[in-house]
C-alpha positions as a Markdown table, in Angstrom:
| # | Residue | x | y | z |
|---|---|---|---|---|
| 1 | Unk | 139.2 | 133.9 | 36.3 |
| 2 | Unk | 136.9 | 136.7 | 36.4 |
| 3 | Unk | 138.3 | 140.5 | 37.5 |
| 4 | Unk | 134.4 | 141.3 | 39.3 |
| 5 | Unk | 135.1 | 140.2 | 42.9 |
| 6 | Unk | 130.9 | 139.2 | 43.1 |
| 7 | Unk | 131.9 | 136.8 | 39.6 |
| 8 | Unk | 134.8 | 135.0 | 41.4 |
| 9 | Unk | 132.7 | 134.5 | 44.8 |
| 10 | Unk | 130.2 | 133.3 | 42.7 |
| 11 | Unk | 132.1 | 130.7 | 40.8 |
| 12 | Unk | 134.2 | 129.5 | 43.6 |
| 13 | Unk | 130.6 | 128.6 | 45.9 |
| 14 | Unk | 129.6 | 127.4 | 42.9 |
| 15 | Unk | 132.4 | 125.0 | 43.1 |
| 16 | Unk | 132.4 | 124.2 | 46.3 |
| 17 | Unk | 129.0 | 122.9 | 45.9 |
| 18 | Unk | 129.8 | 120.0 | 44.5 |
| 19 | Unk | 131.2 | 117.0 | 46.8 |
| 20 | Unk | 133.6 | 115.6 | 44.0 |
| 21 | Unk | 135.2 | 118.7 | 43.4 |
| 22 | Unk | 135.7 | 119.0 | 47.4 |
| 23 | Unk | 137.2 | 115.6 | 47.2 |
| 24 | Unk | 139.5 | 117.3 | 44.4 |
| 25 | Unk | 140.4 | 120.0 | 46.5 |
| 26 | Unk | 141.1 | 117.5 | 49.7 |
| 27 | Unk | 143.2 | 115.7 | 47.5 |
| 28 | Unk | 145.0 | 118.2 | 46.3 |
| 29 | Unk | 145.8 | 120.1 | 49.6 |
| 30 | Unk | 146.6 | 116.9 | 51.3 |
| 31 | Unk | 149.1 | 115.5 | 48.4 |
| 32 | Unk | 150.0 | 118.4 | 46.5 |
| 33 | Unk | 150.0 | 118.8 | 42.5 |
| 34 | Unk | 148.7 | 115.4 | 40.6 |
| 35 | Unk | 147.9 | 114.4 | 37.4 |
| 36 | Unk | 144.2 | 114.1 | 36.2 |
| 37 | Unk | 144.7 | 110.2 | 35.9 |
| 38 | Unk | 146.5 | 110.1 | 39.7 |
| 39 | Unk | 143.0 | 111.4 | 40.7 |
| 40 | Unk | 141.1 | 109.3 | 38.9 |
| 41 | Unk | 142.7 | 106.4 | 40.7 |
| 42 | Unk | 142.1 | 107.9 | 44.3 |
| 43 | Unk | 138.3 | 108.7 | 43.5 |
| 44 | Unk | 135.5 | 106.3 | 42.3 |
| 45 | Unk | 135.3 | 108.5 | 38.9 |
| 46 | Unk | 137.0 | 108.0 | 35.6 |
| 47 | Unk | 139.5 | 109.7 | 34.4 |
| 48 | Unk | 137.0 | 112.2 | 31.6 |
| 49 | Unk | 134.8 | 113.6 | 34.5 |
| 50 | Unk | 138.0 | 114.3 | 36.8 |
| 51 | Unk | 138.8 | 116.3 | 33.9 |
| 52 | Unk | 135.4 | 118.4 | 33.3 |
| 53 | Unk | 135.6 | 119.1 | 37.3 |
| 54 | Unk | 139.3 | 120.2 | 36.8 |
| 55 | Unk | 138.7 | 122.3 | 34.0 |
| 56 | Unk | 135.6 | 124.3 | 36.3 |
| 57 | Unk | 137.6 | 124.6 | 39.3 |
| 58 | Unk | 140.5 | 126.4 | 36.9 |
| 59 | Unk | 137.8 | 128.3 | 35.5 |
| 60 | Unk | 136.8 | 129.5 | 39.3 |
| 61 | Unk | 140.7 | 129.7 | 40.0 |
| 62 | Unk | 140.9 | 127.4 | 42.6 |
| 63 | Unk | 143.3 | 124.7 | 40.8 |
| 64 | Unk | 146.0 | 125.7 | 38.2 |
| 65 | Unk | 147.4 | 122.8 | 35.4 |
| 66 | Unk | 151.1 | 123.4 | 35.0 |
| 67 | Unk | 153.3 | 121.1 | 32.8 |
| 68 | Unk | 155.4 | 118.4 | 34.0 |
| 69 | Unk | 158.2 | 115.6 | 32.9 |
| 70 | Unk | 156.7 | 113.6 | 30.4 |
| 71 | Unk | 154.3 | 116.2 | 29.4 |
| 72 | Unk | 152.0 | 115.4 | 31.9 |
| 73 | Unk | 150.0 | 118.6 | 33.0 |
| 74 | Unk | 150.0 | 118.2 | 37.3 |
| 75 | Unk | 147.5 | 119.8 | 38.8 |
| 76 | Unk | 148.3 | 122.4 | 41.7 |
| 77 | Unk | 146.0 | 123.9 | 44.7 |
| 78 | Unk | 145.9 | 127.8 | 44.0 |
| 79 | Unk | 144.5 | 129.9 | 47.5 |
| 80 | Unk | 143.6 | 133.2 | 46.2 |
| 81 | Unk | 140.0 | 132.7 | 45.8 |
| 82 | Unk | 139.7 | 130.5 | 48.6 |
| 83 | Unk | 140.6 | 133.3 | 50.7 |
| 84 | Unk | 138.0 | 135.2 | 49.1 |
| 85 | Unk | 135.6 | 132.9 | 49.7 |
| 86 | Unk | 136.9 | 132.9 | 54.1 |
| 87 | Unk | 136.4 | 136.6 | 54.1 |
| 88 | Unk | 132.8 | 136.3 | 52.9 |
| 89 | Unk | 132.1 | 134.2 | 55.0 |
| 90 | Unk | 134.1 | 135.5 | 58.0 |
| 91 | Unk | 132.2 | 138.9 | 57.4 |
| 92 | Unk | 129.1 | 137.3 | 57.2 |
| 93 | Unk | 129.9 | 134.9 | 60.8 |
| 94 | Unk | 131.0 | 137.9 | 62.4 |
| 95 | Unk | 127.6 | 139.6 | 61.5 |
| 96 | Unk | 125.8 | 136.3 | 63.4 |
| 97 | Unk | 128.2 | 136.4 | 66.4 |
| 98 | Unk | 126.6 | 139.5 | 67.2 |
| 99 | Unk | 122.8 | 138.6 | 67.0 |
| 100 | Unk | 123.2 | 135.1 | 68.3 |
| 101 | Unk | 125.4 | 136.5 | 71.2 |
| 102 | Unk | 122.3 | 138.8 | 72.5 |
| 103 | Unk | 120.0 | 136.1 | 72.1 |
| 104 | Unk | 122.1 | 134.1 | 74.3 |
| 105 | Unk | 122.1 | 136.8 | 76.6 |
| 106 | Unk | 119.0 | 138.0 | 76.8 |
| 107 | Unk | 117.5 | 133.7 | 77.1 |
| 108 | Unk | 120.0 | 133.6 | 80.0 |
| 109 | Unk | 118.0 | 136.5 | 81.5 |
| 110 | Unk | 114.9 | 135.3 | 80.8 |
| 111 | Unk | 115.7 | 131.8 | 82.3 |
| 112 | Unk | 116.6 | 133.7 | 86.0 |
| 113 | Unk | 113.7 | 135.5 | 85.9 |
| 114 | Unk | 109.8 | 134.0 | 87.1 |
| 115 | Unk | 107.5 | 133.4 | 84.1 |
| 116 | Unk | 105.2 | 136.0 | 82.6 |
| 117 | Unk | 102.4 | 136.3 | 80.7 |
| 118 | Unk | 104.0 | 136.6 | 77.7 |
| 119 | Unk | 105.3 | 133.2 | 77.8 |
| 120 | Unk | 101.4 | 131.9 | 78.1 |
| 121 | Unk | 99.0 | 132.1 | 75.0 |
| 122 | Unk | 96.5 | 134.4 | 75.3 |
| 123 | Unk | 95.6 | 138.1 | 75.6 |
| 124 | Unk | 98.4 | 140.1 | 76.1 |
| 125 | Unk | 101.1 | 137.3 | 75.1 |
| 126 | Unk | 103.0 | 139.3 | 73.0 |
| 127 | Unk | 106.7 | 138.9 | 72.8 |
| 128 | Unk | 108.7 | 142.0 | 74.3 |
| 129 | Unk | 111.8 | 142.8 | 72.0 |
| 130 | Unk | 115.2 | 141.8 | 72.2 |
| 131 | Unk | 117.9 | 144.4 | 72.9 |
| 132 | Unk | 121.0 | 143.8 | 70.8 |
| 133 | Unk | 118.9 | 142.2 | 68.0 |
| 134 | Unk | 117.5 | 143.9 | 64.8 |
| 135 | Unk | 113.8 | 142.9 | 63.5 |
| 136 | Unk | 113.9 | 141.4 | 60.3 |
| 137 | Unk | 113.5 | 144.3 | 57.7 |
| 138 | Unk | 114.8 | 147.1 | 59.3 |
């Protein structure tokens, strides 16, 4: 696993992206450390591919293999960059919450008040700004 925080987000999306490796992940948190081939029999993949998605999720650091009895390597759920991947997107929700809490405001406003021009095409029809919101590109 990378050291760059940006690398590790980057890989760990990357991951999630994909709907089998979700599965993995779901499988994993809901049962806790499995072999490759105890996957392979819960999912409609074979055994090779659970493998290649195993090997890129330890690459993000979301799974680590650790050895068990009978030298079979189980397969365990590891948090770290998961809660790297929460704060991003905490931080970023937290940003919206914001914006889409004035909007909501300032429609709620609008809605008590009588119409205007501006809300009929035509001369003068120009939007007035929102307070609380921030124009795209400033």
């Amino acid at each position: 696993m990378p050291d760059d925080i940006e690398a590790i987000g980057e890989q760990v999306f990357a991951a999630l992206a994909d709907p089998t490796r979700r599965a993995i992940l779901a499988a994993l948190a809901a049962e806790g450390p499995v072999t490759a081939t105890d996957l392979a029999g819960r999912l409609p993949i074979t055994r090779q591919a659970i493998a290649r998605h195993l090997a890129l999720l330890a690459k993000a650091g979301l799974v680590t293999a650790k050895p068990g009895e009978r030298r079979r390597v189980r397969h365990h759920l590891s948090s770290a960059p998961m809660q790297l991947a929460y704060q991003f997107l905490a931080a970023l929700a937290r940003d919206w919450d914001g914006q889409l809490g004035a909007l909501k405001d300032h429609l709620n406003r609008r809605a008590r008040q009588p119409a205007t021009a501006w809300e009929h095409p035509g001369k003068g029809s120009e939007l007035p700004p929102v307070p609380g919101l921030t124009p795209p590109g400033t």
